[in-house]
MARBA-3410 file (N, C-alpha, C, O; in Angstrom, 1 decimal):
95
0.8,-1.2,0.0,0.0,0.0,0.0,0.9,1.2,0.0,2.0,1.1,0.5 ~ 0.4,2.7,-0.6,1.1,3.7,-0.6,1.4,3.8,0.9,0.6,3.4,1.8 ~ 2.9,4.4,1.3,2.5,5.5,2.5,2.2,6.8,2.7,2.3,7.4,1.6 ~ 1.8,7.6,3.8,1.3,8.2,3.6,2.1,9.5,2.6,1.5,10.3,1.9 ~ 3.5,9.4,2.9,4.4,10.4,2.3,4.1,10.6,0.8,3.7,11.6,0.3
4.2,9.0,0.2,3.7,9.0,-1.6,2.5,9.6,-1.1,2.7,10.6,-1.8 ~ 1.5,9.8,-0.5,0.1,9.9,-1.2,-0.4,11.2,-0.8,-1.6,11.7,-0.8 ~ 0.6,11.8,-0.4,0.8,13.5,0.2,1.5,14.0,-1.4,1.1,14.9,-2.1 ~ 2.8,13.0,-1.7,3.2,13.7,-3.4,2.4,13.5,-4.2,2.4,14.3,-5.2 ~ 1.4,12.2,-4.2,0.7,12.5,-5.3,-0.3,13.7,-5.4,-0.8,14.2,-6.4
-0.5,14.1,-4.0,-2.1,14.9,-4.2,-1.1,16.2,-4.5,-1.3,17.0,-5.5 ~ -0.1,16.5,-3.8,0.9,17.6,-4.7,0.8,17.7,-6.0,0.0,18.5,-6.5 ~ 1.6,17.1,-6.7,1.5,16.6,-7.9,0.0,17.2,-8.8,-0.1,18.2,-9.6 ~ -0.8,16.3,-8.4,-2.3,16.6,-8.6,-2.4,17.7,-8.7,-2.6,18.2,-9.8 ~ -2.3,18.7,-7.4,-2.6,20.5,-7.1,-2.2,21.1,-8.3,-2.9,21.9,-9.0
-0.6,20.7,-8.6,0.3,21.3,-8.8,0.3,21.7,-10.4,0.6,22.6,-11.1 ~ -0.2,20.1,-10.7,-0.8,19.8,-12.3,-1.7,20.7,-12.5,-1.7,21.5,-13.5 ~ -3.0,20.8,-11.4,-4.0,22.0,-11.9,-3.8,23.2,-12.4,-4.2,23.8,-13.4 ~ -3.0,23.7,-11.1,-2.1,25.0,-10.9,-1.8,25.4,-12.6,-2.3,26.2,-13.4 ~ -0.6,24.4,-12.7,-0.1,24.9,-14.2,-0.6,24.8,-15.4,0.1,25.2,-16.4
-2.1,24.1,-15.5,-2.4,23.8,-16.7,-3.7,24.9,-16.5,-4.7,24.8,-17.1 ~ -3.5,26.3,-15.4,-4.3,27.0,-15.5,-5.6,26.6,-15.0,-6.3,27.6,-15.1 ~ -6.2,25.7,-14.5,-7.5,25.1,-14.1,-7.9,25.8,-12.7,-7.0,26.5,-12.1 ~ -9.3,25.5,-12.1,-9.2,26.0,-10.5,-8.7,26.0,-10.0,-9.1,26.4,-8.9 ~ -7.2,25.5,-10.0,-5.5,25.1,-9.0,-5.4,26.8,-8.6,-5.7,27.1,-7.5
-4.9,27.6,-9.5,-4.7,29.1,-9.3,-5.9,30.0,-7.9,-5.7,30.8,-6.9 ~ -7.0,29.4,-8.4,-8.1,30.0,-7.9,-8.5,29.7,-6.5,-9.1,30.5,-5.8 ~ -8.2,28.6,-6.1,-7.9,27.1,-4.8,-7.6,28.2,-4.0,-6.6,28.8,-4.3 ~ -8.4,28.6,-2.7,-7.9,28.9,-1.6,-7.0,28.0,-0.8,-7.1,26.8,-1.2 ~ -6.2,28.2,0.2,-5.5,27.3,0.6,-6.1,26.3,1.1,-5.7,25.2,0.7
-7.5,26.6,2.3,-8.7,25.9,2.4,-9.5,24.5,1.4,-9.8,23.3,1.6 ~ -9.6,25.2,0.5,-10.3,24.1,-0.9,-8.7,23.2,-1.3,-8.6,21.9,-1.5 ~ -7.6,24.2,-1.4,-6.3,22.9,-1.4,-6.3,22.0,-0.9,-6.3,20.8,-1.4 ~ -6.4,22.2,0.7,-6.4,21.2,1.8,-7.5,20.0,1.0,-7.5,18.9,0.5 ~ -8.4,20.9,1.5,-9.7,19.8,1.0,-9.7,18.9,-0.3,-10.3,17.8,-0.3
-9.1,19.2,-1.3,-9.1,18.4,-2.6,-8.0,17.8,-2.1,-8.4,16.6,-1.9 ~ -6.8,17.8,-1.9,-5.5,16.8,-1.4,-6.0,16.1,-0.3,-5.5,15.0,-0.2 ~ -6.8,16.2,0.5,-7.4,14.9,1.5,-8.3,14.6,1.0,-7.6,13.6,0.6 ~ -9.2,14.4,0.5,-10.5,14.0,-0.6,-9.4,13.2,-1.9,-9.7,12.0,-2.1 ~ -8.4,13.7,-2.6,-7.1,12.5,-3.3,-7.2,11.9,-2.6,-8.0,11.0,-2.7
-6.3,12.0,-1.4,-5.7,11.1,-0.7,-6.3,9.8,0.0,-5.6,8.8,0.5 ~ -7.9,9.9,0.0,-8.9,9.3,0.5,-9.6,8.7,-1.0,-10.4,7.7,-0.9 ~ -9.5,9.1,-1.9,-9.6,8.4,-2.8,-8.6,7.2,-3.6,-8.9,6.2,-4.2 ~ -7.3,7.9,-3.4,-6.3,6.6,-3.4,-6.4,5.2,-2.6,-6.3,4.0,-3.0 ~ -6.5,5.9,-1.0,-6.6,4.6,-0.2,-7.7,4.0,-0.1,-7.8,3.0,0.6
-8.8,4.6,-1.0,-9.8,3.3,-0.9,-9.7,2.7,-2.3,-10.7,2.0,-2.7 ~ -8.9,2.8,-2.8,-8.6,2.0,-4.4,-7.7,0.8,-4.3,-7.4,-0.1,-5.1 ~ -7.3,1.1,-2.9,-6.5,0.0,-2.8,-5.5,-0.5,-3.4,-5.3,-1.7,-3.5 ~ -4.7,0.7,-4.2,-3.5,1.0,-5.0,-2.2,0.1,-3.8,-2.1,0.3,-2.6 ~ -1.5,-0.6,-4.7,-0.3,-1.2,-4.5,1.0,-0.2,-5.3,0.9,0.0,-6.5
1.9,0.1,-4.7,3.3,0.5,-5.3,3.7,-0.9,-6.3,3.3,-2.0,-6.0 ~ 4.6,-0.6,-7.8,4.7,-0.7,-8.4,5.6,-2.5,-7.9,5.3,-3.6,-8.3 ~ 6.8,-2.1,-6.8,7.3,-2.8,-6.5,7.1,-3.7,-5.5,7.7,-4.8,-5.3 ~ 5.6,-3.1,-4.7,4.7,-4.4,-3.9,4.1,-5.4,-4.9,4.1,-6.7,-4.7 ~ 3.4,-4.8,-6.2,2.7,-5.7,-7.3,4.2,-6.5,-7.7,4.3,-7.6,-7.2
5.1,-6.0,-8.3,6.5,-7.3,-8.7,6.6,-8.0,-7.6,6.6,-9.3,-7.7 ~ 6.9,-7.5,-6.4,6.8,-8.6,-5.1,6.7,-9.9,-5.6,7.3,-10.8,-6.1 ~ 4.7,-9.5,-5.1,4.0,-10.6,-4.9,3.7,-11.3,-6.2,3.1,-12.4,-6.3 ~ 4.1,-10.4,-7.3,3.6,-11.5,-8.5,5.1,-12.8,-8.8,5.1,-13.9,-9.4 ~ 6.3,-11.8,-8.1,7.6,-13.3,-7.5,6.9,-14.1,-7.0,6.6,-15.1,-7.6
6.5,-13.9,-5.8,6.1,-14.6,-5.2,4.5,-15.8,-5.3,4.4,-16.8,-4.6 ~ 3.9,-15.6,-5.9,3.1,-16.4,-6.9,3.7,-17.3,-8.0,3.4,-18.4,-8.4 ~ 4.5,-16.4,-8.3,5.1,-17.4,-9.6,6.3,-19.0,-9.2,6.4,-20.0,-9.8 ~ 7.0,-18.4,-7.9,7.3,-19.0,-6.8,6.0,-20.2,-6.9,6.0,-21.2,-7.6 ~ 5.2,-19.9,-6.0,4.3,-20.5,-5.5,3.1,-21.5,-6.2,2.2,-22.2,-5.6
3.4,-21.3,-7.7,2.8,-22.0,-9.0,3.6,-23.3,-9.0,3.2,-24.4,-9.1 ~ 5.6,-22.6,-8.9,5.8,-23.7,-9.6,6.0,-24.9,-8.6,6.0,-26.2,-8.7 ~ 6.2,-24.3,-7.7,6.3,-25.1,-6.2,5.2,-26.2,-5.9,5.4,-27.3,-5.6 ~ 3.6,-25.6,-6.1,2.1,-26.2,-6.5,2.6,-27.1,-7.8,1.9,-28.1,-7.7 ~ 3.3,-27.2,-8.8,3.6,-27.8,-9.8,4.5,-28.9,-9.1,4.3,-30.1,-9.3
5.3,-28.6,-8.6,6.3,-29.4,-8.1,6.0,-30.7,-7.3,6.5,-31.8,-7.4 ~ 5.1,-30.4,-6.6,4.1,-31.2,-5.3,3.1,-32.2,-6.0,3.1,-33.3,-5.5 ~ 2.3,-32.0,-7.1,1.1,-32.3,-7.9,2.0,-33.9,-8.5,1.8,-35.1,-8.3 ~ 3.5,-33.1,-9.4,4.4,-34.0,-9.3,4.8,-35.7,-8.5,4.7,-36.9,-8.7 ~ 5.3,-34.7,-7.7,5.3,-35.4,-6.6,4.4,-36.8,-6.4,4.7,-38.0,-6.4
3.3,-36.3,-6.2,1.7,-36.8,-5.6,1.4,-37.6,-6.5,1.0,-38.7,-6.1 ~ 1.6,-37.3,-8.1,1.2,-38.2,-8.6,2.1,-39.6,-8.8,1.4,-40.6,-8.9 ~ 3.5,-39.5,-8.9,4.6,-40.6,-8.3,4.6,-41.4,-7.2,5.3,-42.4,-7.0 ~ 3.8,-40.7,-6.2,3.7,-41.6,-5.4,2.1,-41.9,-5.0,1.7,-42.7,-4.0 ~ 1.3,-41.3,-5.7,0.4,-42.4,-6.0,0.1,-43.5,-6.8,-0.8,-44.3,-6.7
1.2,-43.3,-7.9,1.1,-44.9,-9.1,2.4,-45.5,-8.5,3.0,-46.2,-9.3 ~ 3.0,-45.4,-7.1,4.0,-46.3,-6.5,3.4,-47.3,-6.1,3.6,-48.5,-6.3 ~ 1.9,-46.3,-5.1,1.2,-47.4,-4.1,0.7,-48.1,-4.9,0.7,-49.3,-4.7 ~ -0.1,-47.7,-6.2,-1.2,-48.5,-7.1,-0.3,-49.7,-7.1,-0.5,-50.8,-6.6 ~ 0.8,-49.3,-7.8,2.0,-50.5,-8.1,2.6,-51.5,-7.3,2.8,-52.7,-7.7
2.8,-51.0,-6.0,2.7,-52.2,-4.8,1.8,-52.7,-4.4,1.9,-53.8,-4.0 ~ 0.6,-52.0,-4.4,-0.8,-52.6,-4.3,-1.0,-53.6,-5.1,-0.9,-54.6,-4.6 ~ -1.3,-53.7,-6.5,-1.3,-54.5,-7.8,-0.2,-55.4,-7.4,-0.6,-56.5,-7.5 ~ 1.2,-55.3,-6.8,1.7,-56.4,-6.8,1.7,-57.2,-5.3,2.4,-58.1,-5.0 ~ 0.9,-56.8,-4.5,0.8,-57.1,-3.1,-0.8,-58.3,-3.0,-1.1,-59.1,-2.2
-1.3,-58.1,-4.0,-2.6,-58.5,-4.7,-2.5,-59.2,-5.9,-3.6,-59.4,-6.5 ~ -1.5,-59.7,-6.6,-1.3,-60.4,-7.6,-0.7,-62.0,-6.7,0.0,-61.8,-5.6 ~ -1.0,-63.4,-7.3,-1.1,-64.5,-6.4,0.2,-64.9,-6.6,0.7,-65.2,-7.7 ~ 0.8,-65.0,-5.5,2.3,-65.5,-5.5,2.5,-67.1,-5.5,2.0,-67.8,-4.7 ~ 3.1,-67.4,-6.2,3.8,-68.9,-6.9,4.2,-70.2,-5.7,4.7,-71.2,-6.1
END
């Protein structure tokens, strides 16, 4: 999740974009500033926005965790046609 530092630059940012592209930014009491950069900022954190490098994280870590679930399925299935195999010969009539 952002902290709060990023999500204080972005609503900067935001202001600052209005400001120069001439829009109500100039006109923005400092009051209405405040208020549109906490109303951002309250709109970021309920979007539930991930940093760039929390999303690469966890998509390591899934991919991790795919092949590892791959790995195991492996596994499982080798030693389920072991038992079939000692079963079948534990059950076949000895001489």
């Amino acid at each position: 999740m952002f902290n709060p530092s990023q999500l204080k630059g972005l609503a900067d940012e935001w202001m600052q974009g209005l400001s120069e592209k001439g829009l109500p930014g100039k006109a923005f009491s400092e009051e209405m500033k405040m208020m549109a950069k906490a109303h951002f900022q309250q709109l970021l954190v309920q979007a539930n926005l991930v940093t760039r490098e929390e999303f690469d994280v966890q998509a390591e870590l899934l991919s991790r965790t795919q092949d590892r679930l791959t790995h195991l399925e492996q596994q499982l299935t080798t030693l389920q046609n072991q038992m079939e195999e000692q079963m079948q010969s534990e059950l076949e009539p000895k001489d």
